[in-house]
Residue, then its C-alpha position, 0 to 999 in steps of 0.5 A: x511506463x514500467x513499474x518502479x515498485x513491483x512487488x514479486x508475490x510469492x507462489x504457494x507450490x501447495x495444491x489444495x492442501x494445508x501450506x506448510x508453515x515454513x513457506x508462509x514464512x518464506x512468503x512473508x519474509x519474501x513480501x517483507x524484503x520486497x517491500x523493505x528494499x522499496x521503502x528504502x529506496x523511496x527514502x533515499x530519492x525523496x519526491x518533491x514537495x509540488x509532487x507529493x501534493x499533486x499526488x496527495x490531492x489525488x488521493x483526497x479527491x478519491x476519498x468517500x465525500x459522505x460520512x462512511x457507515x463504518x467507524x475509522x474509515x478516512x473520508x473527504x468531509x467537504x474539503x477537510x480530510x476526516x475520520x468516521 
């Protein structure tokens, strides 16, 4: 299965020196692009919801199941979704 939503990561030409600031902002807008052509394409196909919650449950079932040390971190408290 290929990727439907790969994003092309911007090549830095500079070689260990200091990146000019006129092609970090290319790699930005680049990155911005990329990201804002997927979005958009995302929105106009929406999933359905059987699949959206198959996907979510994914995702939940991922989450840490102890209360993470660090404040705000999403976490999976028993069956109920949480934040530290």
């Amino acid at each position: 299965m290929s990727d439907e939503f790969r994003i092309i990561p911007y090549q830095v030409r500079s070689a260990g020196t200091d990146v000019p600031p006129e092609e970090v902002q290319a790699a930005i807008n680049s990155l911005a692009f990329q990201t804002t052509i997927d979005l958009n394409l995302l929105a106009a196909q929406p999933i359905s919801p059987a699949l959206f919650a198959a996907a979510f449950l994914i995702y939940f079932n991922a989450l840490p199941k102890t209360l993470p040390g660090t404040a705000g971190v999403i976490w999976n408290n028993g069956g109920t979704l949480a934040q530290s």
